[in-house]
Backbone as numpy.savetxt, mean C-alpha at the origin, in Angstrom:
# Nx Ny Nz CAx CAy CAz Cx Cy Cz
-20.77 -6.74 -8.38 -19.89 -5.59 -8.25 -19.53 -5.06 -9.64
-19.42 -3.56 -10.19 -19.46 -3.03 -10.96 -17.74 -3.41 -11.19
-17.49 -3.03 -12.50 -16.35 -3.33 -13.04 -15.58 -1.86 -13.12
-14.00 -2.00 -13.09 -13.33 -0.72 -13.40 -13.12 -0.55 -14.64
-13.39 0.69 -15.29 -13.22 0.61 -17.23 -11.76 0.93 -17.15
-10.95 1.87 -16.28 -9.33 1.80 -16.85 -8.61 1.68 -15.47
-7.34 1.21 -15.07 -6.61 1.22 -14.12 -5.13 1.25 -14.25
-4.82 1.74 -13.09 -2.64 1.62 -13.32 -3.02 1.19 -11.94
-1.32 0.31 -12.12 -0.90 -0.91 -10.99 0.76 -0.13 -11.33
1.31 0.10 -10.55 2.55 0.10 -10.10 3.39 -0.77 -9.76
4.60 -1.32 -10.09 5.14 -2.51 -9.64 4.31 -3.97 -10.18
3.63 -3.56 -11.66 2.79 -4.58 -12.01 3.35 -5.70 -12.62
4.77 -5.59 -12.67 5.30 -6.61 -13.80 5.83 -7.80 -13.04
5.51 -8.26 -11.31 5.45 -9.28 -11.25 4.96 -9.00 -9.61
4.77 -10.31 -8.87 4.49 -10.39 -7.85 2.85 -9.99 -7.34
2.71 -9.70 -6.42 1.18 -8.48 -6.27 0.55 -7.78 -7.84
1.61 -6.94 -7.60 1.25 -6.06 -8.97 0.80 -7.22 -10.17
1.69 -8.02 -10.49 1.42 -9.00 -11.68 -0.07 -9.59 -11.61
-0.24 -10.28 -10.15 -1.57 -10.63 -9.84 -2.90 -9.61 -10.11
-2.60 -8.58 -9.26 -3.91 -7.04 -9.48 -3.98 -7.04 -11.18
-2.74 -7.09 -11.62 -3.45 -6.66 -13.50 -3.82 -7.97 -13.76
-3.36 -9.36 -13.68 -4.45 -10.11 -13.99 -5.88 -10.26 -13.71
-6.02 -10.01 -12.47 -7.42 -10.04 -11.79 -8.39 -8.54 -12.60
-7.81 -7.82 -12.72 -8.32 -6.51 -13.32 -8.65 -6.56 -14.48
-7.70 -7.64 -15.52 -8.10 -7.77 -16.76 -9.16 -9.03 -17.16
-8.78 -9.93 -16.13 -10.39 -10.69 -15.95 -11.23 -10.07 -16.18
-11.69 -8.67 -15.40 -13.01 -7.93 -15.64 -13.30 -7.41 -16.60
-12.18 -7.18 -17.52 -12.13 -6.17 -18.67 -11.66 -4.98 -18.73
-11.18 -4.64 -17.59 -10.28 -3.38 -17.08 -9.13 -3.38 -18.41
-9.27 -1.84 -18.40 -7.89 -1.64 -19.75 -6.94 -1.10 -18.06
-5.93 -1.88 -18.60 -4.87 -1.51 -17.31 -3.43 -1.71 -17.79
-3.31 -0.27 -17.17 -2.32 1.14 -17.43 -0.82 0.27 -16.23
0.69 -0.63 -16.72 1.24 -0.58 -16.09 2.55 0.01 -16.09
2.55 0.41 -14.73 3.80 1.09 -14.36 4.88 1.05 -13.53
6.03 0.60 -14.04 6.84 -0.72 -13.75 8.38 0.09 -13.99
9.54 -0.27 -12.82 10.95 0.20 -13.17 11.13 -0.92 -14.22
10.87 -1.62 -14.49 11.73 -2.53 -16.02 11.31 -2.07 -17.01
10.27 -0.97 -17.17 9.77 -0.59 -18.65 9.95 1.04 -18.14
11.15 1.43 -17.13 11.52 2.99 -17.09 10.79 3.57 -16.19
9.70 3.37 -15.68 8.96 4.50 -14.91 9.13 4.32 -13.59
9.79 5.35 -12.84 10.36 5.39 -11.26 9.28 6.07 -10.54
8.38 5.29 -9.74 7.75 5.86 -8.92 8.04 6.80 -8.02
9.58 7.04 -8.13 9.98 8.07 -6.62 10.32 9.47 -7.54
10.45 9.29 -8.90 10.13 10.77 -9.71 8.93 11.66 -10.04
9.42 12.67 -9.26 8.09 13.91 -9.45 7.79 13.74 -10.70
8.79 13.54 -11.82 8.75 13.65 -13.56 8.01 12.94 -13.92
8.51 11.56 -13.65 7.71 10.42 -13.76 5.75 10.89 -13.63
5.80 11.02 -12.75 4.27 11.35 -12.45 3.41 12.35 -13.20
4.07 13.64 -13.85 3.73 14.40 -14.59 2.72 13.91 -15.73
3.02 12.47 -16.24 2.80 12.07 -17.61 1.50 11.35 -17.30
0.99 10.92 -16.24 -0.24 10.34 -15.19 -1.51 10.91 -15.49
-2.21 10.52 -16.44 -3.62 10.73 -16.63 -4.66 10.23 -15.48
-6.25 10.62 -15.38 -7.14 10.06 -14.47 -7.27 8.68 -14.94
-7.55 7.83 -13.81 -8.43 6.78 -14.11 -9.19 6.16 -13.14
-9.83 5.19 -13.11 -10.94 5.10 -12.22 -10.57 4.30 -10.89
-9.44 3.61 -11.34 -8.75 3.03 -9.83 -7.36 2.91 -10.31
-6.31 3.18 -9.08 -4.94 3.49 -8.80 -4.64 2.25 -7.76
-3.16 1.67 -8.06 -3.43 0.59 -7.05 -1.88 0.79 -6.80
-0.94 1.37 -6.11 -0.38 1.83 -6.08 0.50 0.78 -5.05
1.27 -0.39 -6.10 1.96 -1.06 -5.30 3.36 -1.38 -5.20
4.17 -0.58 -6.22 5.25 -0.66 -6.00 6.02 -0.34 -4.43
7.11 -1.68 -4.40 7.58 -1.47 -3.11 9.08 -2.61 -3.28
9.94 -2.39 -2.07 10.84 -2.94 -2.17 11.54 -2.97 -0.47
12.38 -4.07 -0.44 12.77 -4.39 0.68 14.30 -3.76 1.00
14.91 -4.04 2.19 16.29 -3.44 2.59 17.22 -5.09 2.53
16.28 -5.92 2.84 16.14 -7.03 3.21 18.32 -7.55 4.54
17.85 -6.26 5.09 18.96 -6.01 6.32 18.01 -5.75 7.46
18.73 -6.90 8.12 18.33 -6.70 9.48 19.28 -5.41 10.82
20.35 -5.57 10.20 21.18 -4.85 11.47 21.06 -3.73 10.69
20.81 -2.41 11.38 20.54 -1.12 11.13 21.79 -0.52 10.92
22.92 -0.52 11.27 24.16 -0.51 11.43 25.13 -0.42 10.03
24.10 -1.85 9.68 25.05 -2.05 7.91 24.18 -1.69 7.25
23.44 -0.88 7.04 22.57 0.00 6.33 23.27 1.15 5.46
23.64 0.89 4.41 23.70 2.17 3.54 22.87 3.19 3.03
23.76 4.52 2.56 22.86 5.63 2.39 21.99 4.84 0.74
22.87 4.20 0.26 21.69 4.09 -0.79 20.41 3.17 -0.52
20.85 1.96 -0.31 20.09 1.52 0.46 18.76 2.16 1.18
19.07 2.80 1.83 18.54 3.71 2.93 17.26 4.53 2.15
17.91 5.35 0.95 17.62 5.93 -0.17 16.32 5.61 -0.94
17.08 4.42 -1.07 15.82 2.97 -2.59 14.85 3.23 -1.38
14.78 2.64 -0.29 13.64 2.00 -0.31 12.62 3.10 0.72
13.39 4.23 1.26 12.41 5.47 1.30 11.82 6.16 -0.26
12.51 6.27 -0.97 12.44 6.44 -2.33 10.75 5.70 -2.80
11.09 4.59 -2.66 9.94 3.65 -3.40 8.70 3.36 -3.05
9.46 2.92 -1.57 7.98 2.82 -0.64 7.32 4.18 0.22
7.91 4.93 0.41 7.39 6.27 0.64 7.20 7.56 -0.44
8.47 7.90 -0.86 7.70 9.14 -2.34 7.00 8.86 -2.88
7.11 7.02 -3.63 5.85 5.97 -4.94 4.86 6.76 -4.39
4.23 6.49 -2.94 2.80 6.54 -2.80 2.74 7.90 -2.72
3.46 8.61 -1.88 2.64 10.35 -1.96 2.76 10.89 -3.00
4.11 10.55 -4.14 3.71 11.23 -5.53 2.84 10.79 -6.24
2.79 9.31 -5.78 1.40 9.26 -6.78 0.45 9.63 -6.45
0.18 9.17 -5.09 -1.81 10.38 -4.94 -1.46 11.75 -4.42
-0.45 12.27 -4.49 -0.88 13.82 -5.34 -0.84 13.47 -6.50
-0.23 13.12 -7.11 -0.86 13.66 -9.08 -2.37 13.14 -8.91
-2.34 11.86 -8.52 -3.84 11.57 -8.78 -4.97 12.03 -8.16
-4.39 12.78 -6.90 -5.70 14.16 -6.47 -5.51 14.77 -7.63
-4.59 15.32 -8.51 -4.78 16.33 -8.90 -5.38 16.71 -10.18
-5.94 14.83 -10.71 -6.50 14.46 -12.24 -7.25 13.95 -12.21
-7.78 12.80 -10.90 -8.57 12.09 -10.77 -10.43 12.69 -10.40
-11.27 12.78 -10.77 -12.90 12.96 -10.40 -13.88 11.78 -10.08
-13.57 11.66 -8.84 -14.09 10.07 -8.10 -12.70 8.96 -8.80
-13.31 7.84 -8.57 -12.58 6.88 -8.34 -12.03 6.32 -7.40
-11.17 5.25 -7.01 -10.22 4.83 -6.17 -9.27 4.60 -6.08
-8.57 4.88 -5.17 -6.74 4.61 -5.08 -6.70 3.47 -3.84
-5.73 2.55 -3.91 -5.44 1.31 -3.22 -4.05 1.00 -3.22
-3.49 1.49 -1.81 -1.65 1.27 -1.49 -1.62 -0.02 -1.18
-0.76 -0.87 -2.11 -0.19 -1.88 -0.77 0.89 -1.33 0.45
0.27 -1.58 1.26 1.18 -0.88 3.07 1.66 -2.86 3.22
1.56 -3.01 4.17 1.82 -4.32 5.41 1.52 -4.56 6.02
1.52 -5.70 6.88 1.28 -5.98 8.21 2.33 -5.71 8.44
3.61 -4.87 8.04 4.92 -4.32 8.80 4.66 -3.25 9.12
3.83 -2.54 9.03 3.18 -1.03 8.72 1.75 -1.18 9.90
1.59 -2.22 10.80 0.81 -2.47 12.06 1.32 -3.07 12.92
3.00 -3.48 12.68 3.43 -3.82 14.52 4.97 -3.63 13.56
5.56 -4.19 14.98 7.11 -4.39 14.52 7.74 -5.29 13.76
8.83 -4.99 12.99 9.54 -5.73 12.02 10.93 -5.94 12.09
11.34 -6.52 13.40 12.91 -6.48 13.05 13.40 -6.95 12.44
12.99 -8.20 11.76 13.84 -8.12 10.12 13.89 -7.38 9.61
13.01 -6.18 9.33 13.58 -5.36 8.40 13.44 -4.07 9.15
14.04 -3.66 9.88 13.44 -1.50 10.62 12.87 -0.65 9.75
13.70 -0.56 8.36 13.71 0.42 7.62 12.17 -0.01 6.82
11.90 -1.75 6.39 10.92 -1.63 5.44 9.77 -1.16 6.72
10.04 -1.65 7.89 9.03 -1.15 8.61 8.70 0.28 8.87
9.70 1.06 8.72 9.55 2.36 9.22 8.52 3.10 7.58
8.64 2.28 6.17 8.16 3.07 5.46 6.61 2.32 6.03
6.68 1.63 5.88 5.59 1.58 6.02 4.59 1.70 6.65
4.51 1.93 8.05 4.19 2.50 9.09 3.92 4.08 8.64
5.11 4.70 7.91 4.93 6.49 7.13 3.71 5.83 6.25
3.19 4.71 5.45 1.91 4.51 4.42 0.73 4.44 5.11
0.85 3.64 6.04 -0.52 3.82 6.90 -1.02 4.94 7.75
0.18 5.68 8.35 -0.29 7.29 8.62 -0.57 8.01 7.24
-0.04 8.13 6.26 -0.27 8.68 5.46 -1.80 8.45 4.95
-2.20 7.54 4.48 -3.41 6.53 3.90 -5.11 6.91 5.16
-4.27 7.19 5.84 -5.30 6.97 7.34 -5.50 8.92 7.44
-4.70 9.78 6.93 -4.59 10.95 7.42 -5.24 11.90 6.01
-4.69 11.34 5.03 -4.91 11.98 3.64 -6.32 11.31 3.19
-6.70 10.46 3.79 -7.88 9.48 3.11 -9.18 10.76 2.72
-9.28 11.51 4.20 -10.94 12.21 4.34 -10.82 13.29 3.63
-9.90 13.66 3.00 -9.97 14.93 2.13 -10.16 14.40 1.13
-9.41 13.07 0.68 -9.73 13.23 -0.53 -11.39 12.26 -1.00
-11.94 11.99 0.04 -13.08 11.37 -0.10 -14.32 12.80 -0.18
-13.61 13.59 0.28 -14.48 14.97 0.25 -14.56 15.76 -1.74
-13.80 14.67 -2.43 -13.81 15.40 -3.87 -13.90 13.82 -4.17
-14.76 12.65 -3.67 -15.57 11.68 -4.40 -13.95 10.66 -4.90
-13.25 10.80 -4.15 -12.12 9.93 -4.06 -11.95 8.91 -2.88
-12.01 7.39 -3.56 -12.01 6.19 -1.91 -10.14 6.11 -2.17
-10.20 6.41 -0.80 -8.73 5.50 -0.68 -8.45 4.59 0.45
-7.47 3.95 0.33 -7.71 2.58 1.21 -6.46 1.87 1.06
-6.26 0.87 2.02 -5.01 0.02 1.32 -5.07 -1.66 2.19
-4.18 -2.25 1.68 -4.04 -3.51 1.98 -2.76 -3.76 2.97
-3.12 -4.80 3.74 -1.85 -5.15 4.43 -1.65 -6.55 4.88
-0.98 -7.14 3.74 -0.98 -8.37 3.54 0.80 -8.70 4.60
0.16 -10.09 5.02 1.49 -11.06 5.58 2.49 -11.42 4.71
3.06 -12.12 4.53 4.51 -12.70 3.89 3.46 -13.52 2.81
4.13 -12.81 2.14 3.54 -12.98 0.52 4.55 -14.14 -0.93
4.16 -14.68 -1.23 5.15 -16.24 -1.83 5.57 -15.09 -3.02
6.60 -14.30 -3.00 6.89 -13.40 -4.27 8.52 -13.07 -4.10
9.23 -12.57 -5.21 10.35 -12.86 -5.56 11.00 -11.74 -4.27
10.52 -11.08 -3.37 10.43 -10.10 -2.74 11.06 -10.73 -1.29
10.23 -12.05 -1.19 10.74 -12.70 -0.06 11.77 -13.46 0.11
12.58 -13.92 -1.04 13.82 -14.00 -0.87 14.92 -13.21 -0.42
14.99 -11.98 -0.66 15.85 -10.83 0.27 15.40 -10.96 1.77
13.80 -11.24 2.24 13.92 -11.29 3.60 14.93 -13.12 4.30
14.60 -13.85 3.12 15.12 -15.81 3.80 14.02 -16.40 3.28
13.65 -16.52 2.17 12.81 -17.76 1.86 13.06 -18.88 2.52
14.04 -19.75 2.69 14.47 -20.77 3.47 13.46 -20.87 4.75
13.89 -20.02 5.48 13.40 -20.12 6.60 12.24 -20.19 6.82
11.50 -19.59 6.26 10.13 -19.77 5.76 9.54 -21.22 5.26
10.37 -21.68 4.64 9.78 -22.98 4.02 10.61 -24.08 5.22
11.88 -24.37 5.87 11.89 -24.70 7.29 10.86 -24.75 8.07
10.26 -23.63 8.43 9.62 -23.80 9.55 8.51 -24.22 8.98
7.74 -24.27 7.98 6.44 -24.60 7.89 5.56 -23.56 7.50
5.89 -22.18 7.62 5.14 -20.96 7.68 4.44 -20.94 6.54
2.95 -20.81 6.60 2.07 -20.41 6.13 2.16 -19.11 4.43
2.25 -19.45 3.88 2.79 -18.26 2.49 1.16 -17.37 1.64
0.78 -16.42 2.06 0.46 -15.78 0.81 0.54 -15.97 -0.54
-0.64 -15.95 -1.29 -0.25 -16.53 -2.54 -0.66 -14.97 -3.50
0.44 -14.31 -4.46 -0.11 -12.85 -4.86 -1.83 -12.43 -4.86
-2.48 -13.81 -5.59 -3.66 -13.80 -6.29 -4.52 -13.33 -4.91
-4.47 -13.64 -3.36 -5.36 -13.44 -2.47 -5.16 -11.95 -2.45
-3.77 -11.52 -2.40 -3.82 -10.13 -2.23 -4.37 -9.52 -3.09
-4.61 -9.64 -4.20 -5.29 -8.96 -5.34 -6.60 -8.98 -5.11
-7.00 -9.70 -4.60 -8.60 -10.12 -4.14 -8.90 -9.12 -3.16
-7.69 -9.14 -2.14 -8.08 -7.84 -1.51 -8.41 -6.75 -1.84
-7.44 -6.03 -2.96 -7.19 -4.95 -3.39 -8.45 -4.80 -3.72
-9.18 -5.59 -4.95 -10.16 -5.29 -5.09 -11.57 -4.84 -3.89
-11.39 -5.62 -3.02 -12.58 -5.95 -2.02 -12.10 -3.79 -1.47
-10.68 -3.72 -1.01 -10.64 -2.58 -0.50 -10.82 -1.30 -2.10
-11.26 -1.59 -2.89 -11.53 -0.61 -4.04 -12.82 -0.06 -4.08
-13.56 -1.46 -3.36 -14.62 -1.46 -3.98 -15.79 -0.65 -2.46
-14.62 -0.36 -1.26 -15.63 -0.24 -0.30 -15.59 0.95 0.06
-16.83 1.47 0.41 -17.24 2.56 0.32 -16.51 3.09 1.90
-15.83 2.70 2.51 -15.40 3.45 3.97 -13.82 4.00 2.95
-13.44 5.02 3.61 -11.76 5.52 3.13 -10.81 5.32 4.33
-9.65 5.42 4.34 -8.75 5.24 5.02 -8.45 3.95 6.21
-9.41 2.70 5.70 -9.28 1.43 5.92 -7.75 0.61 5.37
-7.57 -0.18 6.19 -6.35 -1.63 6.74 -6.70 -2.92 6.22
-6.83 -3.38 4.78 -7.56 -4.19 4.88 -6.11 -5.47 5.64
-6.67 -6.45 6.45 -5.48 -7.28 6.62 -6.02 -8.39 5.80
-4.33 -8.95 5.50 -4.45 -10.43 4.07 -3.84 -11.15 4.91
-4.44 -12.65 5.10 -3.46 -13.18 6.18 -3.74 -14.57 5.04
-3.07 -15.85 5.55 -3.49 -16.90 4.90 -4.37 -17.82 5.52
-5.82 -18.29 4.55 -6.03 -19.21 5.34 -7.73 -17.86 6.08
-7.78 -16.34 5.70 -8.42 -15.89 6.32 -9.16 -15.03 5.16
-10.37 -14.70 5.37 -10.54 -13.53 4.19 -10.47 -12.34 5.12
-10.10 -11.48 3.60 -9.65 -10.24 3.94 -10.22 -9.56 5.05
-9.46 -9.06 5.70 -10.85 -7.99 6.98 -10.10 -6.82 7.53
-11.12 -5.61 7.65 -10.46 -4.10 8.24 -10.05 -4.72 9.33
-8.74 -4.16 9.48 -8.13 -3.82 10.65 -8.90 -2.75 11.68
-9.06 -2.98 12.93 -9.78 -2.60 13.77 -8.84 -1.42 14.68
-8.27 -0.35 14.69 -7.16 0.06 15.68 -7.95 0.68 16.84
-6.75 0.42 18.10 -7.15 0.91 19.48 -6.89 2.46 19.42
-8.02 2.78 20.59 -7.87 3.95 20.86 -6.45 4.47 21.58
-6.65 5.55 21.55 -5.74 5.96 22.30 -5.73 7.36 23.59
-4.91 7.35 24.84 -5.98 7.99 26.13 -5.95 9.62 25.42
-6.80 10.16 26.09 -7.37 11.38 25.89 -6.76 12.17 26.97
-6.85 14.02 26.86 -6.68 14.04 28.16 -7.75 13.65 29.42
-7.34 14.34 30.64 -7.97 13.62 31.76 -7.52 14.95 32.67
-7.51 16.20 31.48 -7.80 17.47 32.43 -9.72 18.23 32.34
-10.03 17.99 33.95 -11.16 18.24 34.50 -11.95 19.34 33.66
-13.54 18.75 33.10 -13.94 19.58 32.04 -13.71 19.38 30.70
-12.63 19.13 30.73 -12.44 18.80 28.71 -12.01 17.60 28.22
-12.86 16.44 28.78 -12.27 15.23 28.67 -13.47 15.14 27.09
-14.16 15.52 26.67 -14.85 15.63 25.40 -14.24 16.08 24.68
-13.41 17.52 24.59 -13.15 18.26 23.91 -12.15 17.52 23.09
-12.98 17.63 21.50 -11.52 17.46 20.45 -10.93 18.25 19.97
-9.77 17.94 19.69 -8.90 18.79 18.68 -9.47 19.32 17.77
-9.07 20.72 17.40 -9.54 21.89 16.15 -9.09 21.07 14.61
-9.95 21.24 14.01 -9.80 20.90 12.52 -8.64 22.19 12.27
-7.18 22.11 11.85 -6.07 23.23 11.43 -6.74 23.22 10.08
């Protein structure tokens, strides 16, 4: 597999992100990070302005509510983590439609972002907005020689999972993600030529597209073929 000559990782200064720039600089990748502890807010239009091309985008900043009752949910709260996990990714691939000539972009989404999460509603609800997004925006931009794609890794051993109960986790026995597999993903989903793929990270499994069900059609007489108009 061919190597990336430059990359930005978002949220690179620990966890996932920390892992992707190690694994990236294994290859020799010069990699570009962009991190709230060294100032740069993924949920600023501004921020993004300053965003040169490069040949892969891995676009993983993210953050938890780590509230379960919807109830005690504050507006800031509420705020951060639409903020991070939803603007991060669409401001960043618009700027990077708007600089990038081929290459790849790679969101971390979830496996909260393919079923339900009542530990968390809210991290679920962004993320669920990443995989429509990722799944909807993918074919245009593969039409100007852009792959995009993303990962959706399980409960991941990162400083992230303490806001959801580390405890409980290590109680029961549960199975942990280790960053470095997800990075493995990232790569595997960089490197593949389909767009708007799920890769799932589970432990214990290698990476694999998520497969989604259909869904019914109508079942008025005559136009059970007929698809929807390209708007």
């Amino acid at each position: 597999m061919s190597s990336f000559r430059s990359a930005l990782v978002t949220g690179g200064r620990s966890g996932i992100g920390a892992a992707i720039v190690a694994a990236l600089e294994r290859e020799g990748t010069e990699v570009l990070v962009l991190d709230v502890v060294d100032g740069f807010d993924v949920s600023d239009p501004r921020a993004w302005e300053q965003v040169g091309p490069v040949d892969l985008a891995c676009l993983n900043a993210g953050v938890t509510t780590g509230a379960r009752e919807i109830a005690r949910v504050g507006d800031d709260a509420y705020r951060r983590i639409v903020g991070v996990n939803i603007d991060g990714v669409v401001l960043g691939v618009r700027r990077l439609a708007q600089v990038m000539d081929g290459g790849a972009i790679v969101v971390t989404a979830s496996l909260a972002g393919l079923t339900g999460t009542p530990e968390d509603p809210l991290y679920a609800l962004t993320k669920h907005a990443v995989v429509g997004f990722v799944r909807s925006v993918a074919p245009q931009l593969a039409e100007r020689g852009i792959r995009l794609n993303m990962v959706n890794p399980g409960f991941v051993d990162t400083p992230m999972l303490d806001a959801v109960g580390r405890a409980a986790f290590e109680e029961a026995g549960f199975p942990l993600l280790q960053p470095e597999e997800v990075a493995h993903a990232v790569l595997l989903a960089a490197r593949d030529d389909e767009v708007g793929q799920a890769w799932v990270v589970q432990p214990g499994r290698e990476p694999l597209k998520f497969r989604y069900p259909g869904i019914p059609g109508p079942r008025v007489p005559g136009k059970e073929r007929v698809a929807p108009p390209r708007l």
